[in-house]
Z-matrix of the N, CA and C atoms (Angstrom, degrees):
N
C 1 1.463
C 2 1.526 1 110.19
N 3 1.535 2 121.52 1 127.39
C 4 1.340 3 111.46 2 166.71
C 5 1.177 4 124.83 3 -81.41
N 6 1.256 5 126.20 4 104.60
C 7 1.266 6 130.82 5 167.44
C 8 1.318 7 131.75 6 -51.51
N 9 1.216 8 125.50 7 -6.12
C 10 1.383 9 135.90 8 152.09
C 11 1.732 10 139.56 9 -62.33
N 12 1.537 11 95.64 10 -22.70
C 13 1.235 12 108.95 11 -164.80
C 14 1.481 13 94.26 12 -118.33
N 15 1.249 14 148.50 13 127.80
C 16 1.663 15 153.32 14 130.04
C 17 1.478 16 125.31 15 -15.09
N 18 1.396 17 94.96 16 -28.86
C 19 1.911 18 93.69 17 -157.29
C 20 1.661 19 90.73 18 -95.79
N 21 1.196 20 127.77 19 -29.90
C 22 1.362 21 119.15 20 173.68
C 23 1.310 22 116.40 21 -50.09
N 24 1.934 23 123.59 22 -79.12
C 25 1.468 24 123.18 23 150.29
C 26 1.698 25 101.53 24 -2.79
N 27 0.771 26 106.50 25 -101.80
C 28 1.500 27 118.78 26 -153.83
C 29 1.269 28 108.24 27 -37.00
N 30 1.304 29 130.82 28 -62.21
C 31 1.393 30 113.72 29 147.47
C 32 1.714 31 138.62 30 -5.34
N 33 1.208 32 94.32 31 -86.31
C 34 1.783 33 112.68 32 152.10
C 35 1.053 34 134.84 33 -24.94
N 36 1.637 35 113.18 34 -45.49
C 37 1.464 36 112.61 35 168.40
C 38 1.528 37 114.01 36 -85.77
N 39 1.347 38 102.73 37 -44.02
C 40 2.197 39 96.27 38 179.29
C 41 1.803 40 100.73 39 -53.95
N 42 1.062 41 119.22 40 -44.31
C 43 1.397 42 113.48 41 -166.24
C 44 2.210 43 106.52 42 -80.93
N 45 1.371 44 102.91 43 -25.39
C 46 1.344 45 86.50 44 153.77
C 47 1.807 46 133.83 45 -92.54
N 48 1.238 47 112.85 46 0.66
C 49 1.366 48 121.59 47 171.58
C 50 1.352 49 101.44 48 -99.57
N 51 1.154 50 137.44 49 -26.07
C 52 1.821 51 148.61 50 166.90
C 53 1.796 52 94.10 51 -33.15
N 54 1.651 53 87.31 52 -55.37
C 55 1.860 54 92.81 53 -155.44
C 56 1.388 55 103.52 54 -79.85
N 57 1.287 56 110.52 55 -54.88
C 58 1.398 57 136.46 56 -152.75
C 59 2.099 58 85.16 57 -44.35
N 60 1.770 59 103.18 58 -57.31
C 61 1.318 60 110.31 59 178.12
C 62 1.586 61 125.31 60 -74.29
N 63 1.474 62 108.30 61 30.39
C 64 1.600 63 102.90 62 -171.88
C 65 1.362 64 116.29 63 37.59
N 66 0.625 65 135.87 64 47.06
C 67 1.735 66 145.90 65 148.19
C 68 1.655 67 95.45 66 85.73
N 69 0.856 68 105.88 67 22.94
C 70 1.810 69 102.79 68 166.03
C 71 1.735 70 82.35 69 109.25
N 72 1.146 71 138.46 70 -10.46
C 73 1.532 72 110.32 71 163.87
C 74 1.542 73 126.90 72 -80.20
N 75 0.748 74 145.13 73 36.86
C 76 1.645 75 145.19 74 173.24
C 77 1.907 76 85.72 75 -128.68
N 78 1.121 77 119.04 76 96.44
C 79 1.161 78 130.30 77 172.21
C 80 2.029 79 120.12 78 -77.30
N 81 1.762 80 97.47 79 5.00
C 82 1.352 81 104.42 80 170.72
C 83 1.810 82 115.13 81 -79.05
N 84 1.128 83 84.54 82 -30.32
C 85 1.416 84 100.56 83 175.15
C 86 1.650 85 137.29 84 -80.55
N 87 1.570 86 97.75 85 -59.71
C 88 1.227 87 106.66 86 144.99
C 89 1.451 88 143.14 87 -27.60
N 90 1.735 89 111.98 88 -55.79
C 91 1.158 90 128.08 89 -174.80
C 92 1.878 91 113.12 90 -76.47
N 93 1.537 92 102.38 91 0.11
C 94 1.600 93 109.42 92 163.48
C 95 1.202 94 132.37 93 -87.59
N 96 1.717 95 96.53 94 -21.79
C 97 1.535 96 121.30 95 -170.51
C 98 1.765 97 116.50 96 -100.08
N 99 1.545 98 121.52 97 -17.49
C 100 0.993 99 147.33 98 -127.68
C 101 1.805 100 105.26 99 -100.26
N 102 1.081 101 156.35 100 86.51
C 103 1.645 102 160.79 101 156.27
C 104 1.454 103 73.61 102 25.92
N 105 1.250 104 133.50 103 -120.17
C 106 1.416 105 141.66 104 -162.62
C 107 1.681 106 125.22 105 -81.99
N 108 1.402 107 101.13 106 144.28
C 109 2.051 108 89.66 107 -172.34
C 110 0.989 109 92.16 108 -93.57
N 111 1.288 110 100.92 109 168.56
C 112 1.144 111 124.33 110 -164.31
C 113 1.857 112 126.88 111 -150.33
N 114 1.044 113 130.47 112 176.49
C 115 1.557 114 116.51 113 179.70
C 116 1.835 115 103.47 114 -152.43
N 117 1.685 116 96.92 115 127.91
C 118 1.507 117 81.20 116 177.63
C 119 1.525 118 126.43 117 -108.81
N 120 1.493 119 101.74 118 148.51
C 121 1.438 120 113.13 119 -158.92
C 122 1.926 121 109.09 120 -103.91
N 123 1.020 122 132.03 121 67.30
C 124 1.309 123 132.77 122 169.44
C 125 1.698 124 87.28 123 91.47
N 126 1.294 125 127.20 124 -119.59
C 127 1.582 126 114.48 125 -161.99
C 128 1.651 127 100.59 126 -105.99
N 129 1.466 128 125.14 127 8.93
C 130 0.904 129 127.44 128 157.19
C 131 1.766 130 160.26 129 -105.40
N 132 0.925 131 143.65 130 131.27
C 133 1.466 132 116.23 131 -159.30
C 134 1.663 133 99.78 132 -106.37
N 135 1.081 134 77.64 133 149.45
C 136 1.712 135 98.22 134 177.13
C 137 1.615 136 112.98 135 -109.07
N 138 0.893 137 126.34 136 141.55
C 139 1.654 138 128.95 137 -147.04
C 140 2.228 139 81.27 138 -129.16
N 141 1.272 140 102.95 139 150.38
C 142 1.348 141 121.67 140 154.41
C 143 1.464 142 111.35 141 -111.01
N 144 1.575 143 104.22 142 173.65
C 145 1.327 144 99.59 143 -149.83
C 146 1.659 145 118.77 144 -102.03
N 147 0.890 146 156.71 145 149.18
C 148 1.236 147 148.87 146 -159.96
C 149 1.030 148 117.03 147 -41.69
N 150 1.459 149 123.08 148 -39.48
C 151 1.388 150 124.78 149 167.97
C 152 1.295 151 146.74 150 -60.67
N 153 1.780 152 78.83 151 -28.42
C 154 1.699 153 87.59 152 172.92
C 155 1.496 154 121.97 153 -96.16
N 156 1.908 155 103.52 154 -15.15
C 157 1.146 156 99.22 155 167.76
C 158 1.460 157 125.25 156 -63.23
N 159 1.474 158 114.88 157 -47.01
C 160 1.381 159 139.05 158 173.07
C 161 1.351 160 136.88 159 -68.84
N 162 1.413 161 120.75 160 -38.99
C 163 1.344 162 131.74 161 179.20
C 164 1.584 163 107.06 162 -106.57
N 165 1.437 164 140.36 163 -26.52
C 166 1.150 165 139.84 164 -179.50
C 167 1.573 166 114.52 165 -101.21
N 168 1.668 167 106.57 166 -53.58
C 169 1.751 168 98.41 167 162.60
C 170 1.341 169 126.34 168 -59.33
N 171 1.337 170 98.34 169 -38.53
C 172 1.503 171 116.99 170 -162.63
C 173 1.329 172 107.19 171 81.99
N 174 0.850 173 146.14 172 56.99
C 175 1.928 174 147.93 173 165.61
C 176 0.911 175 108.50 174 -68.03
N 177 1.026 176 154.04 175 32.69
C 178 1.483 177 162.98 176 -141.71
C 179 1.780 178 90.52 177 -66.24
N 180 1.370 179 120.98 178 -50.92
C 181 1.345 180 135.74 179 -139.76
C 182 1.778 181 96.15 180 -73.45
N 183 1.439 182 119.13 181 -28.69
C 184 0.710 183 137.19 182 -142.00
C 185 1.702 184 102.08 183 -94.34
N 186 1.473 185 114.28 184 1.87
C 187 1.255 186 122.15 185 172.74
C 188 1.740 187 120.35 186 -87.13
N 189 1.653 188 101.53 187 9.35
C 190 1.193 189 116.91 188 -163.82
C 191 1.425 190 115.20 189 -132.68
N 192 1.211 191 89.51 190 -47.54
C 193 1.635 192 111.29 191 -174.70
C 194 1.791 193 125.29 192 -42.64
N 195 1.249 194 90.60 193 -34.16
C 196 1.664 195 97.79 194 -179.96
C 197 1.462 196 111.49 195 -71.56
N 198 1.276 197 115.20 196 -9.25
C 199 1.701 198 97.14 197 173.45
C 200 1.585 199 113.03 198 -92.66
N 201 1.316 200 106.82 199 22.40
C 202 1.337 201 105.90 200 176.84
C 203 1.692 202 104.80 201 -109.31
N 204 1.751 203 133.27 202 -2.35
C 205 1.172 204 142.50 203 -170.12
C 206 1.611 205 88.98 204 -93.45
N 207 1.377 206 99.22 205 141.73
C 208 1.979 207 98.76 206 154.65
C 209 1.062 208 87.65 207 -153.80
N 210 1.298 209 107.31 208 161.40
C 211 1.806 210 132.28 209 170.39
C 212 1.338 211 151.78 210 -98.73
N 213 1.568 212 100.99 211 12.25
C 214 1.229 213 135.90 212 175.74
C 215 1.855 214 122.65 213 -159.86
N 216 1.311 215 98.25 214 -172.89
C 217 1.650 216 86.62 215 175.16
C 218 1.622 217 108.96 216 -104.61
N 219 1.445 218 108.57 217 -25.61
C 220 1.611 219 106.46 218 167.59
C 221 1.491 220 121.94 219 -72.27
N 222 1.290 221 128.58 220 -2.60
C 223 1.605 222 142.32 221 163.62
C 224 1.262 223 90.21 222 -90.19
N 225 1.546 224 146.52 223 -85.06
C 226 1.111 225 127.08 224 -157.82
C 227 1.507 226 113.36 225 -59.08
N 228 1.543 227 145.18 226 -29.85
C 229 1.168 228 156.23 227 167.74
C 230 1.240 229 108.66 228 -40.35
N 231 1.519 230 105.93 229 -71.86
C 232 1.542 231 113.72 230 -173.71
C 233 1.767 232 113.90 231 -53.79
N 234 1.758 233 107.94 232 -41.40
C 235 1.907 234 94.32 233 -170.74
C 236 1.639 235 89.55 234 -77.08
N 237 1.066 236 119.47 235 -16.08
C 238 1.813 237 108.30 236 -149.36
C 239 1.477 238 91.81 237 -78.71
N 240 1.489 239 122.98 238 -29.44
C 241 1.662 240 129.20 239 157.57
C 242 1.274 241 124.45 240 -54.90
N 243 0.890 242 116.27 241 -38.82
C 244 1.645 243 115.45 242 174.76
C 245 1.295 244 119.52 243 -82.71
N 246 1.614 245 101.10 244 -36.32
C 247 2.213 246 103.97 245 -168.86
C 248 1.973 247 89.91 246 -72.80
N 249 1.588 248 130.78 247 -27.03
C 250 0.776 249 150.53 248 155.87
C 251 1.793 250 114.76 249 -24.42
N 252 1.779 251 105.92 250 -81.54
C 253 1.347 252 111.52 251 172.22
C 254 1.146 253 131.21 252 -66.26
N 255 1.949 254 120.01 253 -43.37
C 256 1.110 255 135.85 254 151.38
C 257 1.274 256 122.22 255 -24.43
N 258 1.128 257 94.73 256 -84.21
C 259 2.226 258 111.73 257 -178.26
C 260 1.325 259 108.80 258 -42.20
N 261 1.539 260 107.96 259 -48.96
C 262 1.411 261 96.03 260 -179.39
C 263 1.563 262 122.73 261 -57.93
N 264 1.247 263 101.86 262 -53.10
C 265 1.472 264 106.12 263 172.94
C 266 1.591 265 122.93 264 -60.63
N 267 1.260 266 116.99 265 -23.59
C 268 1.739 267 88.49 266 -173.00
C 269 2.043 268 83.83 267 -109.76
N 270 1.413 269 133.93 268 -5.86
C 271 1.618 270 100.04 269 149.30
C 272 1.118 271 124.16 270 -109.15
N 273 1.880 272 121.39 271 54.74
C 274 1.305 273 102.78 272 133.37
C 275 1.737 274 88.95 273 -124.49
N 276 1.451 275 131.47 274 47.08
C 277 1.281 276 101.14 275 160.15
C 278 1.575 277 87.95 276 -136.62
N 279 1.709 278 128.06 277 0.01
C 280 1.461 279 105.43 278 -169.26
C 281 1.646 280 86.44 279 -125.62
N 282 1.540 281 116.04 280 -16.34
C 283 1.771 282 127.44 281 -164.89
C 284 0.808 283 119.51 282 74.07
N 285 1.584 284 121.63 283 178.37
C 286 1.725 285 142.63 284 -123.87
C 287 1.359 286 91.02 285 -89.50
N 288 1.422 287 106.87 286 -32.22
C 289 1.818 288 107.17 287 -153.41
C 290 1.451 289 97.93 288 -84.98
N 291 1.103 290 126.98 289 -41.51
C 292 1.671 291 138.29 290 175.23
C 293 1.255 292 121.76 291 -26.49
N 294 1.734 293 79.69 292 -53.87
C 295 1.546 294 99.78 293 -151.19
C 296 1.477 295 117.90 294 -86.11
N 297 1.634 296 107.71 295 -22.33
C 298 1.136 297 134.97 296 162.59
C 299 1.668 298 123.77 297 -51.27
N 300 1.125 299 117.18 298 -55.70
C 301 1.386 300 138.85 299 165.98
C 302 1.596 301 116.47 300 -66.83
N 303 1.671 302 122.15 301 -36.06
C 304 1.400 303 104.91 302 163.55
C 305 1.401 304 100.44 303 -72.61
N 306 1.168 305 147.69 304 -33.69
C 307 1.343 306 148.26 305 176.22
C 308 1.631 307 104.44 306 -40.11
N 309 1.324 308 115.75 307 -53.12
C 310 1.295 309 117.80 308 -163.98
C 311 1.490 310 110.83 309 -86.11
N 312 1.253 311 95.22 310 -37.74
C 313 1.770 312 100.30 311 171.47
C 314 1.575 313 114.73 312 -79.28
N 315 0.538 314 129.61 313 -17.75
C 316 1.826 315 130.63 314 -174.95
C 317 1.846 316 92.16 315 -100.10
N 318 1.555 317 122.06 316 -41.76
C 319 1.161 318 109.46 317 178.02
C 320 1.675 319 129.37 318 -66.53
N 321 1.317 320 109.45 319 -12.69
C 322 1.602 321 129.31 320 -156.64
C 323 1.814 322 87.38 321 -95.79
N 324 1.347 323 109.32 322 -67.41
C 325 1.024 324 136.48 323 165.48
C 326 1.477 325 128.00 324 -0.86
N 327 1.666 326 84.51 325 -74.44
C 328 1.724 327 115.54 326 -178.24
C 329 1.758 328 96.14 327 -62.64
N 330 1.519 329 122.07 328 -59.21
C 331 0.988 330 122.66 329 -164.37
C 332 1.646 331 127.09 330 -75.50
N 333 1.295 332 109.32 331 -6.80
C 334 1.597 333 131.78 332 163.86
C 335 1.602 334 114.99 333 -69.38
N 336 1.695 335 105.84 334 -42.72
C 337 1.479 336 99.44 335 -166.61
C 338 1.445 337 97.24 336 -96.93
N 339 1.207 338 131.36 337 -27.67
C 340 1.597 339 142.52 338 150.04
C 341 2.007 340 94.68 339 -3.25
N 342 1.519 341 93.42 340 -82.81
C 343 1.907 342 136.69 341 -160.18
C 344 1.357 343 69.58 342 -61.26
N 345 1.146 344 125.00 343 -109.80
C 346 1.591 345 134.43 344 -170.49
C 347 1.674 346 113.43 345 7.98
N 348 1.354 347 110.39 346 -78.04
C 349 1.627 348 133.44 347 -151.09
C 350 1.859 349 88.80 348 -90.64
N 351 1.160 350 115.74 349 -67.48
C 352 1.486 351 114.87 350 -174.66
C 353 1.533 352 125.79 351 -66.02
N 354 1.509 353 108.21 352 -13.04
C 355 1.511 354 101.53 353 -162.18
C 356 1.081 355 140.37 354 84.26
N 357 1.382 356 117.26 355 154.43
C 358 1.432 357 109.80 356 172.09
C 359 1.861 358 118.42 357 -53.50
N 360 1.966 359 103.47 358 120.98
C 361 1.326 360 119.48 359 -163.35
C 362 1.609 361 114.43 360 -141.41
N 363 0.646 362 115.17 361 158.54
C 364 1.723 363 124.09 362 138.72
C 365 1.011 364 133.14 363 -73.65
N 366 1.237 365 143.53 364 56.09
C 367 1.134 366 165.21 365 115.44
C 368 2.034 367 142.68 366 -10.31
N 369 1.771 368 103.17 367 106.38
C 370 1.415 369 75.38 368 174.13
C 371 1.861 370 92.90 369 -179.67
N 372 1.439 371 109.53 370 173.92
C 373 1.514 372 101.02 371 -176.46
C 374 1.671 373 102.07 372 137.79
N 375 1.514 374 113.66 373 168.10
C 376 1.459 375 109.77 374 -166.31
C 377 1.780 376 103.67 375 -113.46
N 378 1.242 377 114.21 376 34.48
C 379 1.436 378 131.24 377 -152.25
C 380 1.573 379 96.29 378 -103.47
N 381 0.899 380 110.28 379 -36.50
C 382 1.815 381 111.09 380 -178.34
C 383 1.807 382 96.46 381 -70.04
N 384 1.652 383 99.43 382 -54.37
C 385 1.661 384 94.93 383 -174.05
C 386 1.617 385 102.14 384 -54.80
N 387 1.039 386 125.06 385 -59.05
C 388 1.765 387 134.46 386 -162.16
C 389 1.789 388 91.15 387 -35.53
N 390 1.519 389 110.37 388 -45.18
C 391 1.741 390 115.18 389 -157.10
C 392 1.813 391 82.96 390 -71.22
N 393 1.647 392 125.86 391 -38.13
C 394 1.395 393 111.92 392 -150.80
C 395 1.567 394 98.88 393 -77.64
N 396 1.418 395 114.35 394 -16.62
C 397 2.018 396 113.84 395 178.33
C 398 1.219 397 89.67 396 -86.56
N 399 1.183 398 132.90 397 -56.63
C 400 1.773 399 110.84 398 -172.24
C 401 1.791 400 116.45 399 -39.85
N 402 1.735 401 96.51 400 -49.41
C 403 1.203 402 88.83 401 -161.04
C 404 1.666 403 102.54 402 -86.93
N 405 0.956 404 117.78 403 -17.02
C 406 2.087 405 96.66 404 150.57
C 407 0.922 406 138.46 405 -79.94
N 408 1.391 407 116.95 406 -6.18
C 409 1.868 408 133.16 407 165.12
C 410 1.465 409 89.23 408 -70.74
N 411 1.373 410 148.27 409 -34.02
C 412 1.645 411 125.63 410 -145.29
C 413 1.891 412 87.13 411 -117.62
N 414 1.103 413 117.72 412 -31.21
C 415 1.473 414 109.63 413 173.39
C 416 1.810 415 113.29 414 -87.99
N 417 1.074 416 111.25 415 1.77
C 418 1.816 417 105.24 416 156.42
C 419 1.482 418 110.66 417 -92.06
N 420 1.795 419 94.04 418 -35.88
C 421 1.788 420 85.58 419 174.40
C 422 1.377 421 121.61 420 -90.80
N 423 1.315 422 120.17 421 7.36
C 424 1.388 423 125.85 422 157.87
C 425 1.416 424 127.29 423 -0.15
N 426 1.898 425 106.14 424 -77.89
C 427 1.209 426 119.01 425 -159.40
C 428 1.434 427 91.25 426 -122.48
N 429 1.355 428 141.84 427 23.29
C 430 1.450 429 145.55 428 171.58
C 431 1.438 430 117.84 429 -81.44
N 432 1.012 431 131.10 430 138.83
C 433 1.442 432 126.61 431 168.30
C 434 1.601 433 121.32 432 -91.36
N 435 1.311 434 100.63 433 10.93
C 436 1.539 435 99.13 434 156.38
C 437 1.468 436 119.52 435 -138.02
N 438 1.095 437 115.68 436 -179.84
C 439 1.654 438 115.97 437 174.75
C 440 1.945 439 115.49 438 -85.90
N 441 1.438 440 108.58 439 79.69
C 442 1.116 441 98.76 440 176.83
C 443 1.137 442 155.37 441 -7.65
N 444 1.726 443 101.16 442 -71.93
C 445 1.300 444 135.58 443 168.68
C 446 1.632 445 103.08 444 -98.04
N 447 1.354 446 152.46 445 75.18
C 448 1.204 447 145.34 446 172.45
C 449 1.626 448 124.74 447 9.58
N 450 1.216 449 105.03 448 9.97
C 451 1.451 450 98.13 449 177.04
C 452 1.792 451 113.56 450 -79.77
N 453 1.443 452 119.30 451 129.24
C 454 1.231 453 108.74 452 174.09
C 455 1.490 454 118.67 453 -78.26
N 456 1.859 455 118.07 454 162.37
C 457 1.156 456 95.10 455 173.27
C 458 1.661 457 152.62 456 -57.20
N 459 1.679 458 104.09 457 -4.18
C 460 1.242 459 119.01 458 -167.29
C 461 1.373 460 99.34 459 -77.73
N 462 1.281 461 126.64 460 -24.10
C 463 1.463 462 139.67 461 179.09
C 464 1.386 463 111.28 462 -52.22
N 465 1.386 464 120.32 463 -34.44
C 466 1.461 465 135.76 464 -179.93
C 467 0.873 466 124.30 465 -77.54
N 468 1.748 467 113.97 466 -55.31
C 469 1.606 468 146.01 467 138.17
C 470 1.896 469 95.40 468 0.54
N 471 1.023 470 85.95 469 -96.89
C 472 1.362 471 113.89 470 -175.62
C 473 1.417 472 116.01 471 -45.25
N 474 1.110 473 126.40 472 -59.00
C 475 1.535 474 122.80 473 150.16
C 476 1.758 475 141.61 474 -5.10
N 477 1.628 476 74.02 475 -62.94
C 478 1.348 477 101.55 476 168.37
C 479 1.328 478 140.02 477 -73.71
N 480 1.498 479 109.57 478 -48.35
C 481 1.674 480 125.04 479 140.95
C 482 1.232 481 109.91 480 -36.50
N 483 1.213 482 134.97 481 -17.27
C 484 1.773 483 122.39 482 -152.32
C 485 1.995 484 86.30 483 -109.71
N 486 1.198 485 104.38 484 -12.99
C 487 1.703 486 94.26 485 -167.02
C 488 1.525 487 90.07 486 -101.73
N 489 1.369 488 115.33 487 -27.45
C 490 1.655 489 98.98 488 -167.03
C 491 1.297 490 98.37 489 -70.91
N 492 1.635 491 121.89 490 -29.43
C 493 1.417 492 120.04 491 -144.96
C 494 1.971 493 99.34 492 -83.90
N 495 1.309 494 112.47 493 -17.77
C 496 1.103 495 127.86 494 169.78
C 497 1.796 496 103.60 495 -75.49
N 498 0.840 497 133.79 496 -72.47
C 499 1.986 498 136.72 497 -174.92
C 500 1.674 499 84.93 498 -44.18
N 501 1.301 500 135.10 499 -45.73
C 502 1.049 501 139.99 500 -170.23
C 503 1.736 502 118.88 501 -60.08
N 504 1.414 503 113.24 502 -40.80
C 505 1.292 504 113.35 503 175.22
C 506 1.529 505 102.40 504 101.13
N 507 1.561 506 118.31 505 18.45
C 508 1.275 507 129.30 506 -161.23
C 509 1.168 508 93.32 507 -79.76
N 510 1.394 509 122.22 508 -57.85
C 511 1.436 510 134.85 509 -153.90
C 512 1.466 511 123.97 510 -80.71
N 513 1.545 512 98.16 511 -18.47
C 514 1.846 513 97.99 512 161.14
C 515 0.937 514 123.89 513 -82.92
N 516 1.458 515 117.03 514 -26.52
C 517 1.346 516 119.20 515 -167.65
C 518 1.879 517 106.08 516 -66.25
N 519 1.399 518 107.55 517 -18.91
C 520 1.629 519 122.36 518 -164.63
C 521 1.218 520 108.23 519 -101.25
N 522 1.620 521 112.95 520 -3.44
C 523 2.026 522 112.48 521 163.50
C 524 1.512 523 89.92 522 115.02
N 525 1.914 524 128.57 523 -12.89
C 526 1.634 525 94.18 524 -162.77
C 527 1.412 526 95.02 525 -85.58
N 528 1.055 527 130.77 526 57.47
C 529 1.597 528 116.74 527 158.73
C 530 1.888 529 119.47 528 67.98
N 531 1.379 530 96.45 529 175.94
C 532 1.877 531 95.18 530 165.24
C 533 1.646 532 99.96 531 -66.99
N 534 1.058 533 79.65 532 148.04
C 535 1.456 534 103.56 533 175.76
C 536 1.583 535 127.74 534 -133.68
N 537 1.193 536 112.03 535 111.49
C 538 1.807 537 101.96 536 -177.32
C 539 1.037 538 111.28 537 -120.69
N 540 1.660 539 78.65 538 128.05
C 541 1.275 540 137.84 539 -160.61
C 542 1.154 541 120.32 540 -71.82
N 543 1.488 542 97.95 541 -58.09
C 544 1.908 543 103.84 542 166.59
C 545 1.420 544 119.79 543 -68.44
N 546 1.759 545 109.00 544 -30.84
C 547 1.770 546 88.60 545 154.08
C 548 1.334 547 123.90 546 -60.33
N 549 0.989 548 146.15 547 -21.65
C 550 1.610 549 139.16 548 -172.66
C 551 1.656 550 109.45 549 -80.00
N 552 1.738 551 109.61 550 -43.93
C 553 1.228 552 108.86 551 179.42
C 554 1.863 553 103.52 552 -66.96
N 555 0.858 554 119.54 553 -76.33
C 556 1.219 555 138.22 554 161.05
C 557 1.612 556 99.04 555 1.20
N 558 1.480 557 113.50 556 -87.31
C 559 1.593 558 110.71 557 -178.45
C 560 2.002 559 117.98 558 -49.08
N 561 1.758 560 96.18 559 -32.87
C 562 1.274 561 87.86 560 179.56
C 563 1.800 562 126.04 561 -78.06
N 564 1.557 563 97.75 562 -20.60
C 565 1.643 564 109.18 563 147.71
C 566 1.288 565 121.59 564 -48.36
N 567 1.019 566 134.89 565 -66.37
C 568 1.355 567 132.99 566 -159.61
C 569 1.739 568 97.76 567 -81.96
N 570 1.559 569 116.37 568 -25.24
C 571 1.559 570 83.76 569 176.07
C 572 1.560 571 100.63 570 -88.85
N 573 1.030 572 137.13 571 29.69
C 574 1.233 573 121.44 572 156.15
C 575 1.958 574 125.03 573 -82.90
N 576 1.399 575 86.50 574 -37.96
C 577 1.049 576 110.05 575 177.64
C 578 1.616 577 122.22 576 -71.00
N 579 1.548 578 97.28 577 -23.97
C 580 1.606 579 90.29 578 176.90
C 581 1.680 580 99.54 579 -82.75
N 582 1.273 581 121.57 580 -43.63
C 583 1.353 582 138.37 581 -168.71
C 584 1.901 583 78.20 582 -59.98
N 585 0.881 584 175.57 583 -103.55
C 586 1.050 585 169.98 584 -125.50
C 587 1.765 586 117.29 585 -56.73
N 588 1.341 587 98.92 586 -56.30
C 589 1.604 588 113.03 587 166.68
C 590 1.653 589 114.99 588 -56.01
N 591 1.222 590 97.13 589 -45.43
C 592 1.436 591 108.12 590 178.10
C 593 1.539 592 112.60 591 -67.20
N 594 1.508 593 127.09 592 -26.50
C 595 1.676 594 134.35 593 161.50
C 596 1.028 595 108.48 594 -43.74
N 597 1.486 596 105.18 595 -69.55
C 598 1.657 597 113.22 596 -159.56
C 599 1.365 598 115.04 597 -78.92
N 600 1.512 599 123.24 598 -6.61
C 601 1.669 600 124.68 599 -170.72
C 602 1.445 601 88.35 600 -101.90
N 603 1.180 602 142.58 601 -18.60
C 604 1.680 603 137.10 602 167.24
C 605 1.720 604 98.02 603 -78.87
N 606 1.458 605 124.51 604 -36.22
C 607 1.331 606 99.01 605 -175.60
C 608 1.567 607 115.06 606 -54.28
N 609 1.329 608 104.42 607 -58.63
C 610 1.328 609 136.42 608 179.35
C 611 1.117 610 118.67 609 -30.34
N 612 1.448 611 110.18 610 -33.08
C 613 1.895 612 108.71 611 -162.80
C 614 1.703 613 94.53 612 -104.66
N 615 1.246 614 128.07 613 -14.29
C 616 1.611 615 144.43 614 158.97
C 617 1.316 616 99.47 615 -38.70
């Protein structure tokens, strides 16, 4: 493992809590890692309520944690490819510390408007973050005349198609499962927004 770089770790751990939790079935595990706890009742789970997860347990951790759950090996495959190409690229061209914090902010993020817009769920995956590096890779390269990070534009293209086709109901119908949705928009919000913060705090320090 390189210990230098963030995006490796992170990798490492969703794909060892992936297994460790049978792909999100061992719900002992899960239900530690999970937006809201929860307790299960015969084939169902019963969720407590934000408040009590948050303001009375204190789960604090737990505003994060779900992008480390996935539910298959082609969900964990697909983000563990991108936080993979992504990460690499914007910490060695923006660094460790950057990259860390859109991680945390696009991850918190994704999983708020997830809870928010969808409801109380089962929920989890590194797919909201993947949308929050896209969408600060395309708002640094905004107004650039080159491709920063080597991603071409079809990468975006495509990106983007992939979230409508999900709000759309495209993507169940084709086997990939539930899909959340408002995590993806959600993460791809906030990386706009950091990629924005991040504009004006480089003007500034000029």
């Amino acid at each position: 493992m390189n210990i230098k770089n963030f995006h490796i770790p992170i990798i490492v751990i969703a794909t060892l809590i992936t297994v460790i939790s049978n792909f999100g079935l061992n719900f002992e595990i899960i239900r530690n890692l999970s937006f809201l706890d929860f307790q299960r009742s015969g084939l169902y789970l019963e969720f407590v309520t934000f408040n009590q997860t948050y303001f009375i347990q204190n789960d604090w951790w737990r505003l994060i944690t779900p992008i480390f759950i996935h539910f298959s090996l082609s969900h964990l495959a697909f983000n563990a490819l991108w936080i993979f190409i992504l990460g690499s690229k914007i910490e060695m061209l923006d660094g460790r510390l950057l990259f860390l914090c859109l991680v945390i902010f696009s991850g918190i993020t994704s999983n708020y408007i997830e809870y928010l817009w969808s409801g109380v769920s089962l929920f989890g995956g590194l797919s909201g973050v993947v949308y929050g590096l896209l969408g600060y890779c395309f708002l640094i390269e905004l107004d650039s005349n080159k491709e920063r990070y080597g991603l071409p534009p079809a990468i975006y293209i495509f990106m983007i198609i992939w979230l409508a086709l999900g709000f759309m109901g495209v993507l169940e119908l084709f086997g990939f499962g539930s899909i959340a949705n408002y995590a993806h928009l959600g993460g791809l919000i906030s990386g706009l927004i950091f990629g924005m913060l991040t504009k004006i705090l480089r003007k500034i320090a000029i």
